[in-house]
C-alpha positions in Angstrom: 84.2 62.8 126.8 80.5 63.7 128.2 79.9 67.2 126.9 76.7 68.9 129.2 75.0 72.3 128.7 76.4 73.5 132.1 80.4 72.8 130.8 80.2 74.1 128.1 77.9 77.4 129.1 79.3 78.1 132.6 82.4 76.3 133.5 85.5 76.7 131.5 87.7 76.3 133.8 89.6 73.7 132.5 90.3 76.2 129.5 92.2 78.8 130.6 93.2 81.9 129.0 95.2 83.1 126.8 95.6 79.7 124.8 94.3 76.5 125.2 97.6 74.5 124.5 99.1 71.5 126.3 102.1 73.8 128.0 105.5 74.4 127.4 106.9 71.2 127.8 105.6 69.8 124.9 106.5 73.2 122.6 110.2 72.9 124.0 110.4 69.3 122.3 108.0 69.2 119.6 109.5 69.8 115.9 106.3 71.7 114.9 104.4 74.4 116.9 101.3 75.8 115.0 98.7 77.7 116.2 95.2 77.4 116.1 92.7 80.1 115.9 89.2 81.3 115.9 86.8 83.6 116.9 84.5 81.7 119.6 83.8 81.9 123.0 86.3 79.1 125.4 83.5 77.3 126.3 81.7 76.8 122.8 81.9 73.5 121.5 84.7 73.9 118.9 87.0 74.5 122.1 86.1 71.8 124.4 86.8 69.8 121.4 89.8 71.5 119.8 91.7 70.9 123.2 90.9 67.5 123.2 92.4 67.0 119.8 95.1 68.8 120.2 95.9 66.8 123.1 95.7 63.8 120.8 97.6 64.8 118.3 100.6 65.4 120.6 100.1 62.0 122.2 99.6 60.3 118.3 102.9 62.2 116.8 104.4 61.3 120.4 105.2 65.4 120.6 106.2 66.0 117.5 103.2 68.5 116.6 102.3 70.6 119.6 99.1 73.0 118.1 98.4 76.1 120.7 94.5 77.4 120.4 94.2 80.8 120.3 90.1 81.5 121.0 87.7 84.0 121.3 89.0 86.7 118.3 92.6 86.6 120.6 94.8 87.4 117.0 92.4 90.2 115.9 89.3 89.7 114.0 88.2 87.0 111.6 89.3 89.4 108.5 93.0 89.5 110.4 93.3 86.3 111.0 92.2 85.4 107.4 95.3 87.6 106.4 97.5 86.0 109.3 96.7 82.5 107.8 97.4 83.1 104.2 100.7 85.2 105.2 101.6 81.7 107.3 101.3 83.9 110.5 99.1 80.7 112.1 98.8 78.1 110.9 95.5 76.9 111.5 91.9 78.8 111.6 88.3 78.0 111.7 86.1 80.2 109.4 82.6 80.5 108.1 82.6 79.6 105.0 80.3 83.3 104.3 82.9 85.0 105.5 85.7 83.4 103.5 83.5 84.2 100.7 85.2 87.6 100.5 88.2 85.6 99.5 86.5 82.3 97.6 83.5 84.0 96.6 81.8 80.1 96.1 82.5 79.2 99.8 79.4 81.0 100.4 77.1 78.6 99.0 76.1 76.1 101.5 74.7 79.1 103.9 72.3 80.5 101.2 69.4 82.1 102.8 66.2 79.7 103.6 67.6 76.8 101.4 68.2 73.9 103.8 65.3 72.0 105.8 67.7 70.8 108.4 71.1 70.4 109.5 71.0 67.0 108.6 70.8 68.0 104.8 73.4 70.7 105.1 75.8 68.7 106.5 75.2 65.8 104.3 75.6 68.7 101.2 78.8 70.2 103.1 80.3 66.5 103.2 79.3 65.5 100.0 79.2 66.8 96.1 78.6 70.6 97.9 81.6 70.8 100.3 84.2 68.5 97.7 83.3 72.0 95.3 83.4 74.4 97.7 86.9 72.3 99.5 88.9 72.2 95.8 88.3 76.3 95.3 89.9 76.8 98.6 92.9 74.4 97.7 93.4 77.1 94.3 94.4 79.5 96.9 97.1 79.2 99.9 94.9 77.4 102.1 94.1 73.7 102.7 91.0 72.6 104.0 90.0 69.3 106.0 87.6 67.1 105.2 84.6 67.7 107.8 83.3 71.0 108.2 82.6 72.1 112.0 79.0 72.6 113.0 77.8 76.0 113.8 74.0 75.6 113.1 71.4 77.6 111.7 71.1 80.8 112.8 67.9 82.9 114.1 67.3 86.6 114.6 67.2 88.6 117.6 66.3 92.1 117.9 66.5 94.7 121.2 62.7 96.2 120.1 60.2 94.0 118.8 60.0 90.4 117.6 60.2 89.6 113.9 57.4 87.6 112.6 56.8 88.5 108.6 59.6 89.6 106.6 57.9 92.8 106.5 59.2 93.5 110.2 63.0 93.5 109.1 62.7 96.5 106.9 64.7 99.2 107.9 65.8 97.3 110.6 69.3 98.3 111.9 71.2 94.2 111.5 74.7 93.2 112.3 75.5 91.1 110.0 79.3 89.2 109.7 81.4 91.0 106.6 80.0 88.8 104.0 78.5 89.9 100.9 75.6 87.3 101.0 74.8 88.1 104.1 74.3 91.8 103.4 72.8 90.7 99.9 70.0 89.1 101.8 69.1 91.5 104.5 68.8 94.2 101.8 66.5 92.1 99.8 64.4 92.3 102.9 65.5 96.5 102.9 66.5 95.9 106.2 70.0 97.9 107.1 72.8 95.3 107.2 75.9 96.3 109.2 79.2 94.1 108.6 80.6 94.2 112.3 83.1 91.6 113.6 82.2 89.3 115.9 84.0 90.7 119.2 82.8 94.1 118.6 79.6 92.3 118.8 78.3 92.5 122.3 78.9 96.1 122.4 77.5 97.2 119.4 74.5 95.9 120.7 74.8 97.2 124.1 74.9 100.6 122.7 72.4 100.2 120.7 74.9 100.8 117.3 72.3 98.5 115.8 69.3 96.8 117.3 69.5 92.9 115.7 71.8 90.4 115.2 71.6 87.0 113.6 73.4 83.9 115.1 72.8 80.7 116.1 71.3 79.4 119.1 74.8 77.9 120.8 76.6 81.2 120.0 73.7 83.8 121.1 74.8 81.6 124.5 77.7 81.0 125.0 78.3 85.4 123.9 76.1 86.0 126.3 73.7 88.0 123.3 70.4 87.1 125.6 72.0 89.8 128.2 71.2 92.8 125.0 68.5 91.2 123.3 65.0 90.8 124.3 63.3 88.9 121.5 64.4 86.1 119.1 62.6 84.5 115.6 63.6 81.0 114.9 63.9 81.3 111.4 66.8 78.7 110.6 67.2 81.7 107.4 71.0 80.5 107.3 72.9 77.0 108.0 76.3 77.7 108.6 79.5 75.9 109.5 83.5 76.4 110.1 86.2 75.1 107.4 88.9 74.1 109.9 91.9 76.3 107.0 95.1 75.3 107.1 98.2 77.5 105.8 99.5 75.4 102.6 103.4 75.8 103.1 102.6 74.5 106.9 100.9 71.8 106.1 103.0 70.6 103.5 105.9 71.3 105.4 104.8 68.1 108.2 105.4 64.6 106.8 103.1 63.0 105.3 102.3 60.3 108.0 101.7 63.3 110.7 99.5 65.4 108.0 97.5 61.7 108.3 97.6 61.7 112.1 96.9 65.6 112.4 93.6 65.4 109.6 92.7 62.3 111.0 92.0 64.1 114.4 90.9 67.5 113.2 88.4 65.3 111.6 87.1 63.3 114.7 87.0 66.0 116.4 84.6 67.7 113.6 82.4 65.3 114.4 82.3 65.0 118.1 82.0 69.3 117.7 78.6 68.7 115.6 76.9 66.2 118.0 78.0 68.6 121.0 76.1 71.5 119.1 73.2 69.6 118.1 72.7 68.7 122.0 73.2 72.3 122.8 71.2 73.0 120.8 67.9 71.4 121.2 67.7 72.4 125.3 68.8 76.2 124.6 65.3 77.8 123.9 64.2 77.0 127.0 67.3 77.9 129.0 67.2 81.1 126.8 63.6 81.6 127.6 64.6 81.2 131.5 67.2 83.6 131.1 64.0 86.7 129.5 64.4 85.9 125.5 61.2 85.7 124.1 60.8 83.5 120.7 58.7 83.3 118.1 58.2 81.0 114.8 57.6 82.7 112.3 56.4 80.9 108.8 59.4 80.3 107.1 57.5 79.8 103.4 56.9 83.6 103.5 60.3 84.6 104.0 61.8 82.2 101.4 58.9 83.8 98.8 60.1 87.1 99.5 63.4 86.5 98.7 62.4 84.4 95.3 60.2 87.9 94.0 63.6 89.9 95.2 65.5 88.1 92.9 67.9 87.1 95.3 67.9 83.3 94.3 68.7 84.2 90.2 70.8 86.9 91.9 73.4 84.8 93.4 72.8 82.2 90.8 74.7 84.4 88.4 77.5 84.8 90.8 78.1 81.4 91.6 77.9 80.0 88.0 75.5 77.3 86.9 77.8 74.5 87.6 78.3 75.3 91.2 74.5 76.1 91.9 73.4 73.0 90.3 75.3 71.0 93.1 73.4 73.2 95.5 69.9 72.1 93.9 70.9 68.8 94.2 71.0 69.0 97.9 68.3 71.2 98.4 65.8 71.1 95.2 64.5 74.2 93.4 65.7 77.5 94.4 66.0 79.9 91.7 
């Protein structure tokens, strides 16, 4: 499946609304119907992907497991759908692993501020030693996690009144920020003025000026359509985030074992499709984002992550993680703290 900018910015049709799912044939038959859901825009990457899977897994369990996608925040926000999932209210849900946080506090750990070079190391941390920690803290609890973590990149700041080029420009600065404790840990290191607002109350919050920045990456400033409120964005690559594809434990141990191998075996493939879609989005978007009246800058990167060393912030979260956990993370990314 050829995935181009222009699909997956400005043509979704194949994708309607409200779900994304195969139709009702296949529910009618199929001995499982689970839902899938997250909080990004139909034509994002996950989407285009997620439908193709889930049209695989209905042809690989020959019906059996029909999955109906649910994008776009359409359950209520990520913090209700985290309770929908755990209550077994859907079965399936992508979710940064920052905000899960606020339920597995060490889920945060692979989007620590300024610690990755490049996706390439993140994702080879998230797949490796990193994730397998991160993946067996989630299993204590009533979720399940797959194997590959979904790509969301790193994400940049953008602001409706200046551009930020020193970390001295984000103090006082009025920041959404997702309802994450790290996330609001860092910003106040910089004394900006973090404010946890969920990601469909986004564009409007922006729009009415309820704060002036928001941080996200480059495929997701896009696809929300953020350019249309913001004027300027810093390519600071201060966070590398990506989605756990969750499972509801009783539901997944409730399909037999070879369709739990059919169903993980896709999720999985399609994890990986997702990431080289988002890389490719990726690397044409400043300029199409430039086209569009963003301006960018590149700020010096060194100066933030010294900032945040004199702040404490590394030891800081250290200390919460535990020494074990943030040894992993030093292992994938050298000296922090």
């Amino acid at each position: 499946m050829k995935i181009t900018r222009r699909a997956l910015l400005g043509t979704a049709g194949a994708l309607t609304l409200p779900t994304l799912s195969g139709g009702n044939a296949f529910a009618q038959k199929a001995e499982f119907n689970y839902k899938f859901a997250n909080n990004l825009p139909v034509s994002h990457p996950m989407n285009v992907r997620a439908k193709e899977m889930v049209d695989a897994i209905r042809k690989d369990t020959q019906g059996r497991v029909n999955i109906e996608i649910f994008p776009n925040n359409q359950l209520g926000s990520d913090s209700d759908m985290l309770s929908q999932i755990r209550a077994g209210g859907i079965e399936f849900f992508t979710l940064s692993g920052l905000i899960l946080s606020t339920l597995i506090p060490v889920a945060s750990i692979t989007g620590i501020g300024f610690a990755f070079k490049d996706t390439e190391s993140a994702l080879k941390a998230a797949d490796g030693e990193l994730g397998a920690f991160v993946r067996a803290s989630i299993a204590k609890s009533s979720l399940i996690s797959m194997d590959r973590i979904w790509d969301s990149g790193f994400r940049q700041i953008t602001s409706s009144t200046k551009a930020i080029a020193t970390p001295e420009d984000l103090k006082g600065m009025k920041i959404r920020v997702p309802s994450s404790p790290l996330w609001t840990s860092m910003f106040k290191a910089f004394d900006a003025a973090p404010t946890s607002i969920n990601f469909g109350e986004v564009y409007s919050a922006l729009q009415t000026k309820v704060v002036e920045g928001q941080e996200n990456p480059l495929s997701i400033i896009s696809t929300a359509k953020l350019y249309e409120v913001q004027k300027y964005c810093a390519m600071t690559n201060h966070m590398w985030d990506g989605f756990w594809f969750l499972a509801n434990k009783k539901a997944w141990e409730r399909l037999p074992a070879d369709l739990r191998t059919i169903v993980a075996k896709n999720i999985n493939e399609a994890a990986l499709k997702e990431r080289a879609d988002v890389a490719a989005l990726n690397a044409g978007l400043q300029k199409e984002l430039s086209d569009k009246g963003m301006v960018f800058n590149q700020p010096r990167i060194d100066a933030f992550r010294d900032y945040l060393r004199k702040a404490n912030f590394y030891s800081e979260w250290k200390g919460k993680y535990g020494d074990e956990a943030w040894a992993i993370l030093e292992r994938a990314t050298g000296k922090l703290a």
